[in-house]
C-alpha positions as CSV (number, residue, x, y, z in Angstrom):
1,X,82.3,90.2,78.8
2,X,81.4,90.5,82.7
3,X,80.0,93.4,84.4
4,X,78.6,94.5,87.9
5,X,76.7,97.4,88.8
6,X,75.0,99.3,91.0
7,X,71.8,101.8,90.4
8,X,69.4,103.6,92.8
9,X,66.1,104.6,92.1
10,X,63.8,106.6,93.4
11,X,59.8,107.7,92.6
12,X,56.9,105.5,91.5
13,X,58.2,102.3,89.6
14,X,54.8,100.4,89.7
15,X,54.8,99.1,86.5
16,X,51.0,97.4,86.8
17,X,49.3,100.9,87.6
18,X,45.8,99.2,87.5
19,X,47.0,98.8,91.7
20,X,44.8,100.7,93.8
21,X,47.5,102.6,95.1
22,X,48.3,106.0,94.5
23,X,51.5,108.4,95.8
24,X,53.5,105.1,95.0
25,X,57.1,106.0,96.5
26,X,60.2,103.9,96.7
27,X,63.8,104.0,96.9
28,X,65.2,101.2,95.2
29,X,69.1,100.3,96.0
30,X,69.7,97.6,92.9
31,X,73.0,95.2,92.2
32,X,73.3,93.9,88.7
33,X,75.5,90.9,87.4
34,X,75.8,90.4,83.6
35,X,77.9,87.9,81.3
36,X,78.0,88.3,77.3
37,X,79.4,85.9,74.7
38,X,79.4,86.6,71.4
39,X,80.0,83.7,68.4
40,X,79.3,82.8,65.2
41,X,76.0,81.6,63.7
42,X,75.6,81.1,60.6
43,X,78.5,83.4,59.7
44,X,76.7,85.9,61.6
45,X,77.7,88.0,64.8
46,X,75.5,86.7,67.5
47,X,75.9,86.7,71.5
48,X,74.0,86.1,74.3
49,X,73.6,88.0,77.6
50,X,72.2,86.7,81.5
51,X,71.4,89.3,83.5
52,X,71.0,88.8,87.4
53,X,69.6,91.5,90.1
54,X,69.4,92.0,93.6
55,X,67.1,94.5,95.0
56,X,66.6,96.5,98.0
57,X,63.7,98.2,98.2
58,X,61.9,101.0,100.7
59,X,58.5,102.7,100.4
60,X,55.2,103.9,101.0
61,X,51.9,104.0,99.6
62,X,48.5,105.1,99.8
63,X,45.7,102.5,99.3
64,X,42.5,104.3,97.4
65,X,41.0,104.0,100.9
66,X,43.3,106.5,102.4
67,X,45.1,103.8,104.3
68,X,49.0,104.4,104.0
69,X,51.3,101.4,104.2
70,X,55.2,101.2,104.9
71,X,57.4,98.6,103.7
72,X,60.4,97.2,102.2
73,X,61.8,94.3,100.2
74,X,64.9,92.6,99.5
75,X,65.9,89.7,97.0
76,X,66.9,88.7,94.0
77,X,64.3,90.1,90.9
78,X,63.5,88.5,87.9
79,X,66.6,87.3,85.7
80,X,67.0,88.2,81.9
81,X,68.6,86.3,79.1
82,X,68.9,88.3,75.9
83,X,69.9,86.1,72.5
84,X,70.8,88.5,69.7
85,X,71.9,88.4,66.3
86,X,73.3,90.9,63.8
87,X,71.4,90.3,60.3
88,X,73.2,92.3,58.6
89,X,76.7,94.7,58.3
90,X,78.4,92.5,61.0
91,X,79.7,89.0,60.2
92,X,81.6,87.0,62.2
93,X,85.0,88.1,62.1
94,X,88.4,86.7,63.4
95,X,90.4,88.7,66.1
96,X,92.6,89.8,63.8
97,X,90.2,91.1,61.6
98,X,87.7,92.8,64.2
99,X,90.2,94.7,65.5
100,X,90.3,96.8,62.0
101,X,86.3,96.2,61.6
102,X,85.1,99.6,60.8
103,X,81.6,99.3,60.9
104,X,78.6,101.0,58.4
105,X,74.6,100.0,59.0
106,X,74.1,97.3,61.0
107,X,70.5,95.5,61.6
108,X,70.0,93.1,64.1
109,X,67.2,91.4,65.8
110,X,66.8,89.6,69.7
111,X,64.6,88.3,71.9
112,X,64.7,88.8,75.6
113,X,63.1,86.1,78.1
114,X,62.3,87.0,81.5
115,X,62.2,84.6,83.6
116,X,60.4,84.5,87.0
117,X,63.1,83.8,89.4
118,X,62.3,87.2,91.6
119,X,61.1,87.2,95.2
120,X,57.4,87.2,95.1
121,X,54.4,87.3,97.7
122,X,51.4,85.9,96.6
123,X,49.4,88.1,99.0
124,X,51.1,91.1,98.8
125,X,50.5,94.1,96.3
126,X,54.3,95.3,95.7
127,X,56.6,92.5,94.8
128,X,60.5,92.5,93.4
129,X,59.6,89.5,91.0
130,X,56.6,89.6,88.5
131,X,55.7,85.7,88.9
132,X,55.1,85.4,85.4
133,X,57.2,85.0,82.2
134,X,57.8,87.6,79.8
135,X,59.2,87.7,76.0
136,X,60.1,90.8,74.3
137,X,61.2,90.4,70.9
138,X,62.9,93.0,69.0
139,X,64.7,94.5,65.6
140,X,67.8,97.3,66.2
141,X,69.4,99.0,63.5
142,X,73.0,100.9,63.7
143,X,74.8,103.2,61.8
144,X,78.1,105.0,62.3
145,X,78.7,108.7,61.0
146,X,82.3,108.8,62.0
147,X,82.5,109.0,65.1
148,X,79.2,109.6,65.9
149,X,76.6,106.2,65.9
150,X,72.8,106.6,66.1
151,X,70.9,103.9,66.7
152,X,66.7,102.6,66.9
153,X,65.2,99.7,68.6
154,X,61.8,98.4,68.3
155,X,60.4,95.6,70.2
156,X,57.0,94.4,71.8
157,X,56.7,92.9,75.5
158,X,54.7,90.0,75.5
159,X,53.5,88.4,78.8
160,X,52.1,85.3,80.1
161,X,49.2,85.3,83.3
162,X,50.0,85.7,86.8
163,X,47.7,83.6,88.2
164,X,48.5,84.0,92.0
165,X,48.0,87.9,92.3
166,X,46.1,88.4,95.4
167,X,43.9,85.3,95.2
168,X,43.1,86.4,91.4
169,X,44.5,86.0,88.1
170,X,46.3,89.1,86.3
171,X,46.6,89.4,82.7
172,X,48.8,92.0,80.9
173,X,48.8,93.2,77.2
174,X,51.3,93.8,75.0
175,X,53.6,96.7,75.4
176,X,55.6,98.3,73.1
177,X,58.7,100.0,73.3
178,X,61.1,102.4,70.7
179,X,64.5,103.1,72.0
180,X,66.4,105.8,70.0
181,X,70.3,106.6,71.0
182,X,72.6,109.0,69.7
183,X,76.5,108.3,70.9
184,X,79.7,109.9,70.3
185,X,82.7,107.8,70.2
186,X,86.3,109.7,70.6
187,X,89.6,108.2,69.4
188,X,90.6,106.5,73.3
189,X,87.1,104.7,72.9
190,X,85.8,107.2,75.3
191,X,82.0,107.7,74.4
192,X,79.2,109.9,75.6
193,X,75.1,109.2,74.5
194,X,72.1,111.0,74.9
195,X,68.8,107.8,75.2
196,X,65.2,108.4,74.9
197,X,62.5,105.8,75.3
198,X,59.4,105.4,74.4
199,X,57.0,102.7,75.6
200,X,52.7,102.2,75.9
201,X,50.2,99.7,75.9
202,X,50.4,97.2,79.1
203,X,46.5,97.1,80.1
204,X,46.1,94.9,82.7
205,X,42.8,92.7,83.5
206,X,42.5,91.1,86.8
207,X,39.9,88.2,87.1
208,X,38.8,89.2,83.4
209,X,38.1,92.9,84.2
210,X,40.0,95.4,82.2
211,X,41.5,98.1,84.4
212,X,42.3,101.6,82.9
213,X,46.1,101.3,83.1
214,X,47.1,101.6,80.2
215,X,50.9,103.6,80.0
216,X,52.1,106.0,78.0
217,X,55.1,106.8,79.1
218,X,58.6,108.4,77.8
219,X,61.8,109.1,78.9
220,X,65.2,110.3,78.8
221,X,68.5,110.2,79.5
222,X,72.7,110.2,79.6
223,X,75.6,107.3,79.5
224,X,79.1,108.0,79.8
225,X,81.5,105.5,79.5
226,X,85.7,105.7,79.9
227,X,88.0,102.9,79.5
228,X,90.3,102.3,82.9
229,X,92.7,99.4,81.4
230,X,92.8,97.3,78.6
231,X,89.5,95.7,78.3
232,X,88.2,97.7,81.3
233,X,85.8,100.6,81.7
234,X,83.6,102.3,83.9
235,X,80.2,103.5,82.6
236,X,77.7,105.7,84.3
237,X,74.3,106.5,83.2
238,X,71.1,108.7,84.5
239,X,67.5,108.9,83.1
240,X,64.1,110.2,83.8
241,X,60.6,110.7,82.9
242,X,60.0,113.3,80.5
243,X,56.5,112.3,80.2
244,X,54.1,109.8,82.0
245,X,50.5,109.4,82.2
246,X,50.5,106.0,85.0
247,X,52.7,105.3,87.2
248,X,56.8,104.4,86.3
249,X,57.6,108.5,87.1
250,X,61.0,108.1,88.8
251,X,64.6,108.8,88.1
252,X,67.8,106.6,88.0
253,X,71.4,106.7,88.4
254,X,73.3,103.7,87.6
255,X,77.2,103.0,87.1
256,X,78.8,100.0,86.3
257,X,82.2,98.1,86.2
258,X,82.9,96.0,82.5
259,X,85.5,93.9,82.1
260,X,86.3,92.1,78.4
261,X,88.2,89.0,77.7
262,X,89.6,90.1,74.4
């Protein structure tokens, strides 16, 4: 599977709110390719997925000083590879045999990598790329109630040191994220989903000195996807904070172009 897409977002997206910076405001313009293959392992449904963005970013914020400062950025942010694996409910199947797969419960686990190939500025504050990697491993569970699927995902975001932030070294716990999705699927593979998600933790510590930034953050949102052609369809999504106690309080509209060779 290939897709492209495009989403604009617009609020505070700091997601390191031990900055001194406060009335954090962007508006984020953000193109996303993505390839998926799935395969067999071990008799197992697995796949893998490389995610690559480009950013465009304009803002303003307001040092704790009560400087202000304008700015924008532009590059590619920091790339994603996703390897995944269904444990259970979804072996590897042949076409012929997929194409009738009706599927039950369905657990899986994955682990994401992100790898540090954004633009980054070792003196500045706001940066598209994180200059650090990052590893989120999770476990997903699925199960279909005719034509309605609900789904939960739990994973924790671990990351190594950025040791070129500012001149100092920045350190970030663990943070942990529960994604819960409820999508109804009609008979033209039309489908329509209602997405919370839930993440805290992330304390940062620059030059061994623990900052109080710790997040606990939730929020929510819509998908809507429609096939266009054989193995073709158009999704578009929106989400928002429903709740946030530091920082990442901004909305998102996205929509995207998916094309399968199947």
């Amino acid at each position: 599977v290939i897709a492209a897409g495009y989403g604009f977002i617009d609020g505070n997206v700091l997601t390191e709110p031990s900055l001194p910076i406060k009335d954090f405001k962007i508006q984020s313009h953000n193109l996303v390719g993505s390839y998926i293959r799935t395969f067999a392992m071990a008799d197992k449904l697995a796949r893998i997925q490389i995610v690559i963005p480009y950013a465009f970013m304009d803002g303003a914020a307001t040092i704790n000083d009560g400087s202000v400062l304008e700015g924008s950025r532009q590059g590619f942010a920091d790339m994603k590879i996703r390897f995944g694996i269904n444990l259970l409910g979804s072996p590897a199947l042949a076409r012929k045999d997929f194409i009738s797969f009706e599927q039950k419960t369905i657990l899986g686990v994955s682990l994401v990598t992100s790898i540090p190939t954004g633009k980054y500025y070792d003196d500045k504050r706001i940066n598209i790329g994180n200059n650090r990697w990052a590893f989120k491993p999770e476990i997903g569970v699925s199960h279909r109630f005719a034509h309605f699927y609900a789904e939960m995902y739990g994973g924790i975001w671990f990351y190594t040191d950025n040791k070129n932030f500012m001149g100092k070294k920045l350190e970030q716990k663990q943070t942990y994220r529960q994604q819960k999705h409820g999508n109804y699927y009609f008979k033209n593979n039309m489908w329509f989903g209602l997405n919370t998600n839930w993440f805290f933790g992330g304390e940062t510590i620059t030059d061994g000195i623990a900052d109080d930034s710790a997040i606990d953050n939730w929020r929510v949102g819509a998908t809507f996807s429609t096939p266009i052609a054989k193995g073709q369809s158009l999704r578009f999504q929106y989400h928002i904070g429903a709740y946030t106690n530091n920082g990442l309080n901004y909305y998102a509209l996205t929509a995207s172009y998916q094309y399968s060779f199947f």
